[in-house]
C-alpha positions as CSV (number, residue, x, y, z in Angstrom):
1,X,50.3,60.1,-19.3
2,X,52.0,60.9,-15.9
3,X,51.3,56.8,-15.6
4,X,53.2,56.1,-18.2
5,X,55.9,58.8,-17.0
6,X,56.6,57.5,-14.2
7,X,57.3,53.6,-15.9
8,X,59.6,55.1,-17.5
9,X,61.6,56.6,-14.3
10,X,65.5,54.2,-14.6
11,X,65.3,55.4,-18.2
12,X,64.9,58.5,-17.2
13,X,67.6,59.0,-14.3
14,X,70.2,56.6,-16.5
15,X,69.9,58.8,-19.8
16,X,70.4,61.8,-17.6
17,X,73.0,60.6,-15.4
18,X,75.0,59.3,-18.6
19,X,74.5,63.0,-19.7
20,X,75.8,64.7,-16.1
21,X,78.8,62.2,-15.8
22,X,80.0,63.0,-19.5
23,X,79.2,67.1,-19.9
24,X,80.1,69.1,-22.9
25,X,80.2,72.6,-23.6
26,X,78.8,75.0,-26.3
27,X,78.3,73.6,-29.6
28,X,81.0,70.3,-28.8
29,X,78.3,67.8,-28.4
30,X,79.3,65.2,-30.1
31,X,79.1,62.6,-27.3
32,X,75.8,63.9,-26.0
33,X,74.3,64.2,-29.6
34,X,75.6,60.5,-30.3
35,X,73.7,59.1,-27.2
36,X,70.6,61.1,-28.0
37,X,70.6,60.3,-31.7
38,X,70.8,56.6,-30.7
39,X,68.1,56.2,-28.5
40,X,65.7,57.6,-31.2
41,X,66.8,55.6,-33.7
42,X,65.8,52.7,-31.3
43,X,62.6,54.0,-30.5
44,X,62.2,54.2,-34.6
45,X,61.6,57.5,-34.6
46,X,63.0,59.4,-38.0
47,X,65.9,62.0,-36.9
48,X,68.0,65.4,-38.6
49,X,71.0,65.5,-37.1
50,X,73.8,68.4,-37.3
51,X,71.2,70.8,-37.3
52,X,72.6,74.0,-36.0
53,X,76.0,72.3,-36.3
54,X,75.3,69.6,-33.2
55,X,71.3,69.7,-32.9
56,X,68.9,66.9,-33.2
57,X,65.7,67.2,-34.7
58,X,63.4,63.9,-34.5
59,X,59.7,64.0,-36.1
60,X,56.3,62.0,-34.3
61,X,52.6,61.9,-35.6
62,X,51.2,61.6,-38.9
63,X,53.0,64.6,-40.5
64,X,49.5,66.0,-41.1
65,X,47.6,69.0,-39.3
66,X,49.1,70.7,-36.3
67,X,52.5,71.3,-35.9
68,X,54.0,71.7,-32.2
69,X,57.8,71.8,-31.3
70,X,59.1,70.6,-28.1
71,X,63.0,72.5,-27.3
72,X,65.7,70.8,-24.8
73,X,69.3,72.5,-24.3
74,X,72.2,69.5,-24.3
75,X,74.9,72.0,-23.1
76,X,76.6,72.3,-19.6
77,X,79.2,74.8,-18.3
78,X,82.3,75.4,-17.3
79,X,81.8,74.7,-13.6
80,X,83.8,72.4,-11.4
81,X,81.6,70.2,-10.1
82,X,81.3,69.8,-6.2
83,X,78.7,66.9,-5.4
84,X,80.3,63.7,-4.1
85,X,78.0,61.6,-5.8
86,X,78.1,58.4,-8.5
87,X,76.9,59.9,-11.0
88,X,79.5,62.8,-10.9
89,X,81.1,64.4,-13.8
90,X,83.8,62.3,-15.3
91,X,85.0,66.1,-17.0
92,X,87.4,68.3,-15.1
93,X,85.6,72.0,-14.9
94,X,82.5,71.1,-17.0
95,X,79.8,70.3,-15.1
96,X,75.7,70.2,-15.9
97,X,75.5,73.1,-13.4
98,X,72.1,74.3,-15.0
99,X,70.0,70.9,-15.8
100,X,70.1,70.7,-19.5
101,X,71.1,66.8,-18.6
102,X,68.0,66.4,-17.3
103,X,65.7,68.5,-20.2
104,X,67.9,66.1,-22.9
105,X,66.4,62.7,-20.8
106,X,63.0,64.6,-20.4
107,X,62.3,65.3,-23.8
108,X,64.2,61.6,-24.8
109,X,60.9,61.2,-22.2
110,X,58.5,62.5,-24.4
111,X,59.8,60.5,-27.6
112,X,58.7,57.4,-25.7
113,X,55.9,58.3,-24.6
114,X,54.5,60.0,-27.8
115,X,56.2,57.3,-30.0
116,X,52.9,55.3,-28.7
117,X,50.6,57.6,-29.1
118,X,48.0,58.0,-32.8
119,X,49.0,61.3,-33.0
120,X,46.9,63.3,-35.7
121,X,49.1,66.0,-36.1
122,X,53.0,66.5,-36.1
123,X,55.2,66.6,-32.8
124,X,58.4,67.7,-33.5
125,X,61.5,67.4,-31.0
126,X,64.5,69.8,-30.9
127,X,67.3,69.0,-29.0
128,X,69.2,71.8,-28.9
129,X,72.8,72.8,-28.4
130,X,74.6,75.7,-27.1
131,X,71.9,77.2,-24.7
132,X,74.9,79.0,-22.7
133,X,77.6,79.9,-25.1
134,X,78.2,81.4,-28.5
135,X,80.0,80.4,-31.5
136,X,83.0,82.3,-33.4
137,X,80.2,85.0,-34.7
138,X,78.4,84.9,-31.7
139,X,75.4,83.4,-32.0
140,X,73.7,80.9,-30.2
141,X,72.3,77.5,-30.8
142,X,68.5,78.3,-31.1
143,X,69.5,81.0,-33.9
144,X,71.5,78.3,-35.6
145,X,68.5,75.9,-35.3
146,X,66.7,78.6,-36.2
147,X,68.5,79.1,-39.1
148,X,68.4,75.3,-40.5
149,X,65.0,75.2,-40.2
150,X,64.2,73.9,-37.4
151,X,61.2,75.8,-36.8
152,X,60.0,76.0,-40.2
153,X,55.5,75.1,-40.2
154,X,56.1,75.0,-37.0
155,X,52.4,76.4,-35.4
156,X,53.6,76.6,-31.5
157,X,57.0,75.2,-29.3
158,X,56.9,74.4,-25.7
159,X,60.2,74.3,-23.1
160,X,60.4,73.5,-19.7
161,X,63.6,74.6,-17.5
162,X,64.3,72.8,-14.0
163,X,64.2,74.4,-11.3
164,X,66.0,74.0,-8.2
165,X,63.8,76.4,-5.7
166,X,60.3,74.6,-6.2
167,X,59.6,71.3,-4.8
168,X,59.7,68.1,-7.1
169,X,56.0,67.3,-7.7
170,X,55.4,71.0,-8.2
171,X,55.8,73.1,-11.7
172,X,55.4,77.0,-12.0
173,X,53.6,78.9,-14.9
174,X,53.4,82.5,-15.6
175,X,52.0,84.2,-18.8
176,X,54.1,87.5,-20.0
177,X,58.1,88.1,-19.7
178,X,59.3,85.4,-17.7
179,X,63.5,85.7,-18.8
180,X,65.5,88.8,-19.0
181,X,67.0,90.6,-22.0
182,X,70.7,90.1,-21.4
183,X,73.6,91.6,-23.3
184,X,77.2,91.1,-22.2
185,X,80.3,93.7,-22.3
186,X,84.0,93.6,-22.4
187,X,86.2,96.2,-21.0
188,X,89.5,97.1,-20.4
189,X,90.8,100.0,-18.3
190,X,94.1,101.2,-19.3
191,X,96.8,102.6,-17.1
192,X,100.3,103.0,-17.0
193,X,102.0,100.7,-14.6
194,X,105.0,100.8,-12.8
195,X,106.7,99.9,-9.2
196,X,104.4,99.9,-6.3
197,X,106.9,101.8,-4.4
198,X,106.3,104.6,-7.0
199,X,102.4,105.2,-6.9
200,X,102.3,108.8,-7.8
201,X,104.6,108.3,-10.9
202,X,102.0,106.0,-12.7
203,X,98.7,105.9,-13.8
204,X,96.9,103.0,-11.7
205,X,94.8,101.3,-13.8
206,X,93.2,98.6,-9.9
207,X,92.9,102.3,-8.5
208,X,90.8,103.4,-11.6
209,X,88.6,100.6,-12.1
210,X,87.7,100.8,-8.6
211,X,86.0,103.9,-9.6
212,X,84.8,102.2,-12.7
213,X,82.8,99.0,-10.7
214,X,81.1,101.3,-8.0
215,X,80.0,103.5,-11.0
216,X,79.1,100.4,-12.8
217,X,76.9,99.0,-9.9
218,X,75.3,102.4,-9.0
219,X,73.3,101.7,-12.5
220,X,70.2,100.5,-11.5
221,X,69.8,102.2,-8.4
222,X,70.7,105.9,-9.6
223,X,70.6,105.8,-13.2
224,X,67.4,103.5,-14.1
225,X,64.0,104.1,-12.6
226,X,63.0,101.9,-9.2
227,X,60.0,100.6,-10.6
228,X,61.9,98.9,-13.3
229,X,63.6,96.0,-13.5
230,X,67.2,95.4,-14.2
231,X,70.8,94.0,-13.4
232,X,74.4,94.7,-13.6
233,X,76.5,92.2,-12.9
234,X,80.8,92.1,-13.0
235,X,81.9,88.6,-13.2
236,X,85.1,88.9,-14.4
237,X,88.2,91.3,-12.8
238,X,91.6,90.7,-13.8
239,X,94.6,92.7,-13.5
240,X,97.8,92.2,-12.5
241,X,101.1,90.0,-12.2
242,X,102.5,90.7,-8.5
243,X,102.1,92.3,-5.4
244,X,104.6,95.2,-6.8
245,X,103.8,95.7,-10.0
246,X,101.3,98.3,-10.9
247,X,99.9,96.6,-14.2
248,X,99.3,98.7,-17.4
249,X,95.6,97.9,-17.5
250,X,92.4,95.7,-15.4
251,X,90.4,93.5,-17.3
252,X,86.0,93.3,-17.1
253,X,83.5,91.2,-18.1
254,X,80.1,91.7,-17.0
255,X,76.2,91.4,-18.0
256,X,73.3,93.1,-18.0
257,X,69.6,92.0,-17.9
258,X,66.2,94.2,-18.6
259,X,63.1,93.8,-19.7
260,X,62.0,97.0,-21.3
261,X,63.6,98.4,-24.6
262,X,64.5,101.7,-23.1
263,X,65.8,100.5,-20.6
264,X,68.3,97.9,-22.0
265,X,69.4,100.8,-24.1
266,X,70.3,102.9,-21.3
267,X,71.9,100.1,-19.5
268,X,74.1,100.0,-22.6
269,X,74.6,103.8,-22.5
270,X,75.5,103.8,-18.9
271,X,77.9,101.4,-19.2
272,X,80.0,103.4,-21.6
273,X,79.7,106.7,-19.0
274,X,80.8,104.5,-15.9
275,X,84.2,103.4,-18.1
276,X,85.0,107.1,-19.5
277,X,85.5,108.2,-15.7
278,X,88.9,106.7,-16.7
279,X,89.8,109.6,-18.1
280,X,89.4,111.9,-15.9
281,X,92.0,110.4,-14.0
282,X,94.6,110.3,-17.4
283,X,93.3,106.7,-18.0
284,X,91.8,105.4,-20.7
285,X,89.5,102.4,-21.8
286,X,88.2,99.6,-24.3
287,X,84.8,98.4,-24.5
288,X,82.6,95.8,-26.5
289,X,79.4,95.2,-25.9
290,X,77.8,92.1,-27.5
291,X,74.5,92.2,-28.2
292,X,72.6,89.0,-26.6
293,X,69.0,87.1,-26.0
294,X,65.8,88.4,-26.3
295,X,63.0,88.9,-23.7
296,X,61.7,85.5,-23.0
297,X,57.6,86.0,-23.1
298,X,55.6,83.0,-22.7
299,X,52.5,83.9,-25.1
300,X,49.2,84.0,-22.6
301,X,47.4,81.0,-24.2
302,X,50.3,78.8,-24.5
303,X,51.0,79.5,-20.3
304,X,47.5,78.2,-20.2
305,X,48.1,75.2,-21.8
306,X,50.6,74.2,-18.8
307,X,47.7,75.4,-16.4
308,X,45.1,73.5,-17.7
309,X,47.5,70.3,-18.5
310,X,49.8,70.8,-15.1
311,X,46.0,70.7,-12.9
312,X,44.8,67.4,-14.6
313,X,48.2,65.8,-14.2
314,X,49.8,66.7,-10.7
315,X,46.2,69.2,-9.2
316,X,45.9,73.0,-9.0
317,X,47.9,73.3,-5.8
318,X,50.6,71.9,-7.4
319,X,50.7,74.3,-10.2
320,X,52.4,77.8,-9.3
321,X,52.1,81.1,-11.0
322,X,55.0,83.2,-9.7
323,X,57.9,82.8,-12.0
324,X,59.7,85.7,-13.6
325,X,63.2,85.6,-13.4
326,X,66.4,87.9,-14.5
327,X,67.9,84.9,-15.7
328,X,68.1,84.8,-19.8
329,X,67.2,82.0,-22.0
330,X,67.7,81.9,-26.4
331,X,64.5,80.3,-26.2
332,X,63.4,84.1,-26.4
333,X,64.5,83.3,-30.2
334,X,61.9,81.2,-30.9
335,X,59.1,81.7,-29.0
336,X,59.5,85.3,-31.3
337,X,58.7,83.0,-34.2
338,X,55.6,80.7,-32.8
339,X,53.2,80.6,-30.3
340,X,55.0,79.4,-26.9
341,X,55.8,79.0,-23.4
342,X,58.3,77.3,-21.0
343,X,57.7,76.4,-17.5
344,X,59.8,75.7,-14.4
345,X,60.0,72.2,-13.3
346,X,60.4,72.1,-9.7
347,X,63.3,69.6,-9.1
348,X,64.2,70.3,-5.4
349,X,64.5,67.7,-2.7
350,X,61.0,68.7,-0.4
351,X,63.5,68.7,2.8
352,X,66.4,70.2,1.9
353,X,67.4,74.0,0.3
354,X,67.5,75.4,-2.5
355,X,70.1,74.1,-5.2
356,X,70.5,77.1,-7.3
357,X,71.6,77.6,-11.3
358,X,74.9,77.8,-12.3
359,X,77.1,76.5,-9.0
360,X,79.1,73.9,-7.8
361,X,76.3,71.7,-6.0
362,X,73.4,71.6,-8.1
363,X,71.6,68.7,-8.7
364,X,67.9,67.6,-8.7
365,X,65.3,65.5,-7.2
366,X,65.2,62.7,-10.1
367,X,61.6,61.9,-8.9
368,X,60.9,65.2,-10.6
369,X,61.7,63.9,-14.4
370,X,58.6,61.9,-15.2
371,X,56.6,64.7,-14.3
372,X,58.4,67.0,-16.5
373,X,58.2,64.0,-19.3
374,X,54.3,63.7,-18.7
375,X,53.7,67.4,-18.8
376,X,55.5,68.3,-22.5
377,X,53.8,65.1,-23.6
378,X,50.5,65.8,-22.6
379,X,50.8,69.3,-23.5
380,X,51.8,68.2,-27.2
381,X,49.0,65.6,-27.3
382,X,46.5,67.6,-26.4
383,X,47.6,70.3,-28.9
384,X,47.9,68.4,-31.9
385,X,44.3,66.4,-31.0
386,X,42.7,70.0,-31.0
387,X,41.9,69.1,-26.7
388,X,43.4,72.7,-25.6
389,X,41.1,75.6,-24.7
């Protein structure tokens, strides 16, 4: 299979450099979902499209016996890119800053390769949109899949995610919670502004929130036990129109990540506390919190799978165990629905640093996308011919 793969490496860096160069965001996919939905159509292989409003769902095997689903993301993000390279996005502020170009031309991968295979059982491909974003309800794509059907008789779904700290030529696979709970909240601290030259005749809403963020951040160390896990982060602070002008109120946006139940509830709970210290100071405040993905948990036989499968293909020392991460993933969704797992693909350049998620300069070791191609191939191949252990 990795044979195969690796015959099919131009395909594979051209599909996923047409991808990069042309990003979209969120549930607008319509170029990405055109290029995907043609290339199936010219391996032959019988498609759904607008499932969950932009997805692609494309069906292999014999429709009989086994029924395994393989996910890729199609969504980037709103990230200017900052490589000076060919293949560069064409998109002002959108960039594929967290791979999902190349898990669209992986699993566009696997179509080829399984579209030659007698398979005895049902392989079913979803190409997924909306990984990073919500819709006008705020829900996600692998919900709205979900919610079309996507994973109906489905027995078991595999995912893989690049990643940008492993070496291309090497994948990591851990069985448990591998992706963070992650809910987001909203805030607003509200003041009453006025002239900067008149301080103690307002209400300063910077000053406040000041107190707010190093409440905020004081979370997990003073509020949450040491031996768990868990994150605050504030990504968004804005207040203000000029240098002065004391503004009425400071806007927040921030998330938080767990992996415990009790824990994600108190993050919530703390949240609220760290905002009320406005008024204590005559402030007040606003706050929403959204509720967000699930713990990602990759079921402990399906992690095997990409043991047993990653050792034939690429050798035990290539195959890594560590791999939990606070990073979130709506893949969480599904794998609540069917056996599963996702692994990381590494995609770094052996001689260079890390290229981490979600900036300005990632980008991956293209060598690295017939391997992830071979693996969910053989993976699904194996499953539906009853070869797994």
């Amino acid at each position: 299979m990795l044979e195969k793969a690796q015959q099919l490496q131009e395909r594979l860096s051209a599909w996923r450099r047409a991808i990069h160069q042309y990003p979209e965001i969120g549930f607008d996919l319509f170029r990405t979902a055109e290029l995907v939905s043609g290339e199936l159509r010219n391996m032959g292989i019988e498609i759904q499209t607008g499932v969950g409003k932009t997805g692609i769902v494309a069906h292999l095997g014999t429709g009989d016996g086994p029924v395994i689903a393989i996910r890729a993301d199609m969504d980037a993000l709103p990230v200017q890119e900052a490589n000076q390279v060919e293949y560069a996005s064409q998109i002002p502020g959108c960039m594929h800053a967290c791979g999902h170009d190349a898990h669209t031309a992986i699993l566009l991968g696997v179509a080829a390769l399984l579209n030659q295979e007698a398979l005895p059982g049902t392989v079913r491909l979803l190409f997924q949109p909306s990984e990073e974003a919500f819709d006008e309800e705020g829900v996600s794509g692998a919900p709205r899949m979900i919610e079309d059907g996507a994973l109906d008789g489905v027995d078991a779904i595999i995912a893989l995610h690049v990643d940008g700290t492993v070496d291309a030529g090497k994948i990591a696979i851990e069985a448990g919670p591998i992706g963070a709970a992650v809910d987001t909240f909203q805030g607003s601290i509200i003041g009453q502004g006025g002239h900067g030259a008149y301080p103690h005749e307002v209400v300063d809403p910077i000053w406040l929130t000041s107190h707010v963020l190093s409440s905020l951040y004081a979370i997990p160390s003073r509020q949450v036990s040491p031996l768990e896990s868990c994150v605050v982060s504030v990504g968004v602070v804005r207040g203000g129109t000029a240098e002065n002008v004391i503004p009425d109120e400071v806007y927040l946006e921030g998330t938080l990540r767990s992996y415990d139940t009790k824990v994600r509830e108190a993050l919530i709970r703390e949240v609220e506390r760290a905002l009320k210290i406005t008024q204590t100071f005559g402030g007040d405040y606003r706050l929403k919190i959204e509720r967000g993905y699930p713990v990602l948990v990759n079921d402990p036989e399906a992690a095997g799978w990409f043991y047993q499968a990653g050792s034939d293909l690429l050798s035990p020392e290539n195959v890594a165990r560590k791999q939990k991460s606070m990073g979130a993933e709506d893949f969480g969704y599904m794998t609540q629905l069917a056996k599963g797992a996702m692994m990381k693909l590494g995609v770094k350049y052996p001689k260079e640093g890390a290229r981490y998620l979600h900036t300005s300069t990632f980008d991956i070791d293209e060598s690295a996308l017939p391997i992830g191609a071979a693996m969910l191939a053989e993976v699904a191949r194996r499953y539906v011919c009853g070869e797994l252990n």
